[in-house]
Backbone as a chain_set.jsonl record, in Angstrom:
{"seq": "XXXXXXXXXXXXXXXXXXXXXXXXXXXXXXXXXXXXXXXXXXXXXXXXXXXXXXXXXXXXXXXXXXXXXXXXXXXXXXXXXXXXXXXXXXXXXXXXXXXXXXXXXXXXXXXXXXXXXX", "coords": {"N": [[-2.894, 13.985, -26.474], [-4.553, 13.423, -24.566], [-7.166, 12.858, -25.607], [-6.246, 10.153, -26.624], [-5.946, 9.332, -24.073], [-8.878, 9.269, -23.476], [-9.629, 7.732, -25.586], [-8.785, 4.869, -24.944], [-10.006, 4.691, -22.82], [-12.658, 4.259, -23.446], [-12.425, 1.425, -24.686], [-13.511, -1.917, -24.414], [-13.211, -2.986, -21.395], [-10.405, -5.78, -20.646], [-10.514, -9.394, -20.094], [-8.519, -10.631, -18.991], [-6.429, -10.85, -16.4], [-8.206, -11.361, -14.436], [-10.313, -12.772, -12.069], [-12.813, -14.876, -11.399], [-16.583, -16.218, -10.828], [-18.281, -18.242, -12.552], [-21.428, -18.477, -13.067], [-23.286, -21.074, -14.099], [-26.641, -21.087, -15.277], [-30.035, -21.438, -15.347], [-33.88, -20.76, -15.827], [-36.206, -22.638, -13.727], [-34.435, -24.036, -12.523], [-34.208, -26.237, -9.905], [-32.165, -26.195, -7.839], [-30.894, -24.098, -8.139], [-32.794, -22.26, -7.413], [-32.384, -23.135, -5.163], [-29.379, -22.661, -3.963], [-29.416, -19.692, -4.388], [-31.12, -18.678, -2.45], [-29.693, -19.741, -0.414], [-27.043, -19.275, -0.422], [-26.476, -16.676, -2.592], [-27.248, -14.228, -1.478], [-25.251, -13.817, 0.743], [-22.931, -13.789, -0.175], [-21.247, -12.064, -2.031], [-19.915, -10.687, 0.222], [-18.112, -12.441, 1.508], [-15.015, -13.424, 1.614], [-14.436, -15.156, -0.396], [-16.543, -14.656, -2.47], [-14.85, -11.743, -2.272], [-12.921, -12.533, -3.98], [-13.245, -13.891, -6.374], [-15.524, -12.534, -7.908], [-18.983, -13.204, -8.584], [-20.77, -13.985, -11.641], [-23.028, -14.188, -13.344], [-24.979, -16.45, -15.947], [-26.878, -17.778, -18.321], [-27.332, -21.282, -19.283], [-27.578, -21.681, -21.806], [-26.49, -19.256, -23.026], [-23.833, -19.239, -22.444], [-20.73, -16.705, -21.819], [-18.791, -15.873, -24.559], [-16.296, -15.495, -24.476], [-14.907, -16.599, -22.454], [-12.517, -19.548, -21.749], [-13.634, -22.892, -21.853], [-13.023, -25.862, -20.281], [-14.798, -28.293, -20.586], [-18.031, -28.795, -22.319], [-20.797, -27.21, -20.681], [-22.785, -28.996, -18.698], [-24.801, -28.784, -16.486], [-27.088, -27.686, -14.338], [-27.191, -25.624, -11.488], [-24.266, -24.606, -12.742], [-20.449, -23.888, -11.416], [-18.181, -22.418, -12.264], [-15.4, -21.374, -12.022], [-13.011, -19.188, -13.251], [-9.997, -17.908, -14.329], [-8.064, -15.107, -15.778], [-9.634, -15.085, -18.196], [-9.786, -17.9, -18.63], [-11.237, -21.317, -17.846], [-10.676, -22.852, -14.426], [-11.406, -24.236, -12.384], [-14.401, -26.21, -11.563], [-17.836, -26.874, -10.126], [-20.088, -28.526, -9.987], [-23.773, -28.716, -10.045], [-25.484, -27.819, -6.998], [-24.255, -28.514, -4.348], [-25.253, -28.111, -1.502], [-25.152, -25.771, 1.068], [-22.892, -25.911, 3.42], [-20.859, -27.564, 2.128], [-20.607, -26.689, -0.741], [-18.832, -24.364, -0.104], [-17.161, -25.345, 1.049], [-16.122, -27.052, -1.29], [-15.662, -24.627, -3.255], [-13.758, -23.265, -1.819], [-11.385, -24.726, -1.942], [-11.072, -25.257, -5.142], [-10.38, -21.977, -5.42], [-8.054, -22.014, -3.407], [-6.303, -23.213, -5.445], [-5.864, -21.848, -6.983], [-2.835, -19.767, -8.044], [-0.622, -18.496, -5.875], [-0.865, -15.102, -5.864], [-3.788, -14.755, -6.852], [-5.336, -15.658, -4.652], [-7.218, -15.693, -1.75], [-5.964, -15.353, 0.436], [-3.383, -13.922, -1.035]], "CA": [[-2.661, 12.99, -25.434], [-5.862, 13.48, -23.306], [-7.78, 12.17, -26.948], [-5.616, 8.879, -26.945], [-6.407, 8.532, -23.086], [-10.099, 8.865, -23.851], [-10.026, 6.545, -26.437], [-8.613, 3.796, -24.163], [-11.245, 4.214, -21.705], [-13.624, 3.831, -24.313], [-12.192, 0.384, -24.901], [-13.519, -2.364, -23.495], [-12.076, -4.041, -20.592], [-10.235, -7.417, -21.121], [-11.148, -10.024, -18.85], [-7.69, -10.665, -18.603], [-6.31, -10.95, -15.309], [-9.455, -11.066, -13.717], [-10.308, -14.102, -11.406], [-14.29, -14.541, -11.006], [-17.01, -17.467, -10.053], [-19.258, -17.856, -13.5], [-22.558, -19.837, -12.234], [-24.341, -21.639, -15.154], [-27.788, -21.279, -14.67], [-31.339, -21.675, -16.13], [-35.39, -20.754, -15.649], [-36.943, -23.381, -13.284], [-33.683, -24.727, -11.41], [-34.464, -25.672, -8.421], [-31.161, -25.715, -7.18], [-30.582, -22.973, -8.687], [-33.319, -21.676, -7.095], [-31.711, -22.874, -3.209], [-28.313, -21.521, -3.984], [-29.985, -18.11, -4.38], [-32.034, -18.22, -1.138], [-28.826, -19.418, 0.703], [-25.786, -18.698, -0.462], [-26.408, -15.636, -2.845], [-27.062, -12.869, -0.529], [-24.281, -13.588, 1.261], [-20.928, -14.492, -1.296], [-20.33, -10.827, -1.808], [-19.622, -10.37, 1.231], [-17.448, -13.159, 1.799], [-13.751, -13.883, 0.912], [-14.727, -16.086, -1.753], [-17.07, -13.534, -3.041], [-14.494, -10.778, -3.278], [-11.62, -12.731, -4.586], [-13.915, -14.457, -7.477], [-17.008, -12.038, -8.088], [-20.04, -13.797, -9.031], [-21.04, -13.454, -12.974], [-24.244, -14.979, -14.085], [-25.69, -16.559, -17.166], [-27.769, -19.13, -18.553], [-26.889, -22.261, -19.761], [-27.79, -21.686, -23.037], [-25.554, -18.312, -23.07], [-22.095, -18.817, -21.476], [-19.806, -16.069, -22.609], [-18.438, -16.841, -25.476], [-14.473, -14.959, -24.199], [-14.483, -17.581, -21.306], [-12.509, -20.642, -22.582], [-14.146, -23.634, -21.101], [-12.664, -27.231, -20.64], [-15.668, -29.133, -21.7], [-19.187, -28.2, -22.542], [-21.793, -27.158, -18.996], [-24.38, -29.781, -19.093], [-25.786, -29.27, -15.47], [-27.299, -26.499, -14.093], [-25.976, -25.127, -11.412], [-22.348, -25.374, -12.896], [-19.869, -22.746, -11.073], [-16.729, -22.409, -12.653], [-13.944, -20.626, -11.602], [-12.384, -18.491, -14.103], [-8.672, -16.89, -14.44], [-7.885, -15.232, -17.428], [-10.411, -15.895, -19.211], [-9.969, -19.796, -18.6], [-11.759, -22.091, -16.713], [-9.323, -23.284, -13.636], [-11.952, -25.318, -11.992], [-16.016, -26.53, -11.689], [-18.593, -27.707, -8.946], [-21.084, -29.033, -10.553], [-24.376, -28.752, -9.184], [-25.14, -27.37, -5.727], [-24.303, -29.956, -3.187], [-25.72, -27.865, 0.01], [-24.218, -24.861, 1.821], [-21.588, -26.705, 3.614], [-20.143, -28.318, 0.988], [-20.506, -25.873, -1.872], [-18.036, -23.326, 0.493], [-15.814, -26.088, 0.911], [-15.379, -27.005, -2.514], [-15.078, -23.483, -3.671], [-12.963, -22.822, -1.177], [-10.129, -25.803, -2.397], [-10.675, -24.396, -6.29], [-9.493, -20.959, -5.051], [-6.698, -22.516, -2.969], [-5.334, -24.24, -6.379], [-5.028, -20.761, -8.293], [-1.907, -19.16, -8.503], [-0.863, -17.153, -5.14], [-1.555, -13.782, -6.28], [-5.037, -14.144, -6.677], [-6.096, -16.404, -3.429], [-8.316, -15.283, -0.695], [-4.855, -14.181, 1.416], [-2.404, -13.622, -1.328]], "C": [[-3.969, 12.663, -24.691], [-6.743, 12.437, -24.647], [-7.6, 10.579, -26.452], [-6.342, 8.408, -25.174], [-8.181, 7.964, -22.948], [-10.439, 7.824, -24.574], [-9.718, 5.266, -25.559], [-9.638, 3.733, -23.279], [-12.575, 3.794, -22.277], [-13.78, 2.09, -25.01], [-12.908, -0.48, -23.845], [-12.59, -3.27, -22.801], [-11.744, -5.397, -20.65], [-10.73, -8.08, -19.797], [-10.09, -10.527, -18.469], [-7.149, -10.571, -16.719], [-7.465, -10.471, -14.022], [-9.596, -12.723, -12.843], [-12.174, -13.649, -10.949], [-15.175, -16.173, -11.356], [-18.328, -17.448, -11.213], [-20.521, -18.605, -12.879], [-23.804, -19.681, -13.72], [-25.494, -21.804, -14.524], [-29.151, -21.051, -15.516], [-32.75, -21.15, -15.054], [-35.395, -21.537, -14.368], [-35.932, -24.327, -12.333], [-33.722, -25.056, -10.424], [-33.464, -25.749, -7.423], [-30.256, -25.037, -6.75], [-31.07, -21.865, -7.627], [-32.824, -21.745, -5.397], [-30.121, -22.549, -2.786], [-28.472, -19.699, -3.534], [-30.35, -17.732, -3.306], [-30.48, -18.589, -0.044], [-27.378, -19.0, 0.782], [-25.922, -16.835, -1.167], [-26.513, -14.453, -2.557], [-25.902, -12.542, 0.038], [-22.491, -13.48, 0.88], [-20.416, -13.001, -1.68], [-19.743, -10.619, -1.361], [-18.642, -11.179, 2.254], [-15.726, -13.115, 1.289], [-13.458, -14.216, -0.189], [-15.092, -15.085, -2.618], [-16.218, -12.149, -3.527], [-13.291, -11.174, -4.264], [-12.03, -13.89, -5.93], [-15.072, -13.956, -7.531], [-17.554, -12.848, -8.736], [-20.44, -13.382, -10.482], [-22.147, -14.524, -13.288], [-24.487, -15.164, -15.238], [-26.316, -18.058, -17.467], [-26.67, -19.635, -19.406], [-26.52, -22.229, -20.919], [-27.326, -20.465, -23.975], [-24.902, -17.9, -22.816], [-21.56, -17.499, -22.372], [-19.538, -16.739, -23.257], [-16.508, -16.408, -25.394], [-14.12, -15.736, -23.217], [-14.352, -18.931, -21.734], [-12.928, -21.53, -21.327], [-13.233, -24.98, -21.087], [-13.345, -28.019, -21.246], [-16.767, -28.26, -21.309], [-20.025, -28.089, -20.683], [-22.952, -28.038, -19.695], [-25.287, -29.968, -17.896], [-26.005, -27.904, -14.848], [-27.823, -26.818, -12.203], [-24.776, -25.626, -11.815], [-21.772, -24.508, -12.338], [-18.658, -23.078, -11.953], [-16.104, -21.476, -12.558], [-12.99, -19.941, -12.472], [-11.03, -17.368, -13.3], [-8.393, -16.432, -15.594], [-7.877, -15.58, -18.628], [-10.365, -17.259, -19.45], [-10.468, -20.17, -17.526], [-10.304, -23.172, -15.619], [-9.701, -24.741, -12.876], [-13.88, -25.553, -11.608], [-16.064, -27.335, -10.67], [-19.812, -27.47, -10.602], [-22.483, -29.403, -10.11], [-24.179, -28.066, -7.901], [-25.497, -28.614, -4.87], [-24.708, -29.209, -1.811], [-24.823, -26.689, 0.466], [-22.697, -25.135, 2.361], [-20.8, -27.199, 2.619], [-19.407, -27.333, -0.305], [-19.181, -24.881, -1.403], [-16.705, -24.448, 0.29], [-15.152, -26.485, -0.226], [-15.11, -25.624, -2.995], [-13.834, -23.026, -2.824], [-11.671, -23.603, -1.473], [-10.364, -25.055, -4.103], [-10.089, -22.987, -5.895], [-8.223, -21.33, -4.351], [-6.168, -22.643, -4.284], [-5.014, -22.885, -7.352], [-3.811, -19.989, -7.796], [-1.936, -18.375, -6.709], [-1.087, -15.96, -4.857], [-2.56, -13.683, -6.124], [-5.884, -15.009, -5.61], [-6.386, -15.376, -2.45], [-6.693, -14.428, 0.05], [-3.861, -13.889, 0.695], [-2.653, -12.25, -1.701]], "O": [[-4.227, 11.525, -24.3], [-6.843, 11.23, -24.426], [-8.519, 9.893, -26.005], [-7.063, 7.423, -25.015], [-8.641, 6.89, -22.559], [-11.378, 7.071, -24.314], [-10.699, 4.522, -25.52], [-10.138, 2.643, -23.003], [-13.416, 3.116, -21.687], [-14.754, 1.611, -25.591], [-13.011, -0.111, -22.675], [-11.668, -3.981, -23.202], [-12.65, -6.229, -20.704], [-11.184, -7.547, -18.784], [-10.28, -11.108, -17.4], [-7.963, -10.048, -15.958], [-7.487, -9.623, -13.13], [-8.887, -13.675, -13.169], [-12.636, -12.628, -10.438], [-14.631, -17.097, -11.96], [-19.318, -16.772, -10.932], [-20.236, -19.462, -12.042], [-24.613, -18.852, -14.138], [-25.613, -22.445, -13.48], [-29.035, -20.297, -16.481], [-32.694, -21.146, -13.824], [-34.465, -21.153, -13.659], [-36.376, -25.173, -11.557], [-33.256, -24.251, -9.618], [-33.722, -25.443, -6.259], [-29.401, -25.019, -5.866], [-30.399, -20.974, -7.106], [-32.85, -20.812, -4.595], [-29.714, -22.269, -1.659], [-27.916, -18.908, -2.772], [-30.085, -16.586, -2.942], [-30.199, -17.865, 0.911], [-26.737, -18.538, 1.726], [-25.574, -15.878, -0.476], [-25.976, -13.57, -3.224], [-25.421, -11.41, 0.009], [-21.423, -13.222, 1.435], [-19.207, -12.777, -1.629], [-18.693, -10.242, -1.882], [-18.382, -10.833, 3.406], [-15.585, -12.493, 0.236], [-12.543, -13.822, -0.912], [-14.303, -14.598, -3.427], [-16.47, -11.514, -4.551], [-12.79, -10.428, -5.106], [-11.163, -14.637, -6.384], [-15.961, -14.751, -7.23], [-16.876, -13.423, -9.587], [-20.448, -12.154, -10.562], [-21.861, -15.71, -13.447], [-24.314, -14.172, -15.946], [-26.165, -19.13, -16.881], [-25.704, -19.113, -19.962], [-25.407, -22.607, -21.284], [-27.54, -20.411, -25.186], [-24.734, -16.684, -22.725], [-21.97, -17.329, -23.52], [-19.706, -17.954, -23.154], [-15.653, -16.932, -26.109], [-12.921, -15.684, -22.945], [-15.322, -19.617, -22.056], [-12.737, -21.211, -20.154], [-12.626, -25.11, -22.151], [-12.947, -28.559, -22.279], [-16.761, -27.368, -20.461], [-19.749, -28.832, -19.741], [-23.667, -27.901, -20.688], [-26.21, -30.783, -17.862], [-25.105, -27.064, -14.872], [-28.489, -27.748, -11.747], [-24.259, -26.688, -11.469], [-22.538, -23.564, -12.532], [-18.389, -24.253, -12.199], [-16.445, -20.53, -13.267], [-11.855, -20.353, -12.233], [-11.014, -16.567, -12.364], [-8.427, -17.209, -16.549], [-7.149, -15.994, -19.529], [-10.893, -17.75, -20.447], [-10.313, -19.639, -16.426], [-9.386, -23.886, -16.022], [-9.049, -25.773, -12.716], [-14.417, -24.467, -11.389], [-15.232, -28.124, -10.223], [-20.08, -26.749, -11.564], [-22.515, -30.568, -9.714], [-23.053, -27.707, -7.554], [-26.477, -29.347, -4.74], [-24.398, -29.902, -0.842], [-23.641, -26.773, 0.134], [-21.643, -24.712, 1.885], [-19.652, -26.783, 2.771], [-18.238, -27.249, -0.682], [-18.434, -24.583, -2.335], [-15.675, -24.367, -0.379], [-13.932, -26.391, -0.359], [-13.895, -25.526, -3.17], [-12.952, -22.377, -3.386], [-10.688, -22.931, -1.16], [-9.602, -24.096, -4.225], [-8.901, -22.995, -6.218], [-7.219, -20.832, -4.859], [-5.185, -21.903, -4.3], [-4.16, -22.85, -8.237], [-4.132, -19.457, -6.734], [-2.95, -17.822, -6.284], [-1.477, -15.623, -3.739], [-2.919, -12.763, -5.388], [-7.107, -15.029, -5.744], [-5.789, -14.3, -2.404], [-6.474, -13.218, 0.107], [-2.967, -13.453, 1.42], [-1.73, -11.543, -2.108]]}, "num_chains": 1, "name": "protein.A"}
């Protein structure tokens, strides 16, 4: 028995009921680069931040277990992932203000279970 439980932990974890904030991103962005200086320190530590952790990758190496709706062609892209699907995308960073507010309406639209107060 103990064997069989080992072996499961040895598995990896699905991404299954997971809810998290992918952010397409590249080299030389430079919006990339003013996301980072103003939001990214702080989104951990936010609402948003714990009820969609942050997952990084370049453009040019989304996961390949995260189904997408259509292809990322702009860097920053965020997208919003639920089990393993994309739910919803900002596109670009439109500014501090803004960026909260739209993320903050894609998390509203998922499922009550996994929102900021469900």
């Amino acid at each position: 028995m103990r064997f069989l439980l080992c072996l499961l932990l040895l598995l990896p974890a699905p991404l299954c009921a997971e809810t998290l904030l992918l952010m397409a991103e590249q080299v030389g962005c430079r919006y990339c680069e003013a996301w980072d200086a103003e939001i990214a320190p702080i989104y951990p530590k936010t609402a948003e931040g714990q009820a969609a952790p942050l997952r990084r990758a370049d453009i040019r190496a989304l996961p390949e277990e995260i189904v997408l709706q259509r292809p990322v062609a702009f860097t920053p892209t965020f997208v919003l992932v639920q089990d393993g699907m994309e739910t919803g995308r900002i596109e670009g960073y439109p500014g501090e203000d803004f960026f909260w507010a739209l993320l903050a309406r894609l998390i509203e639209d998922l499922p009550a279970s996994n929102t900021i107060d469900g």
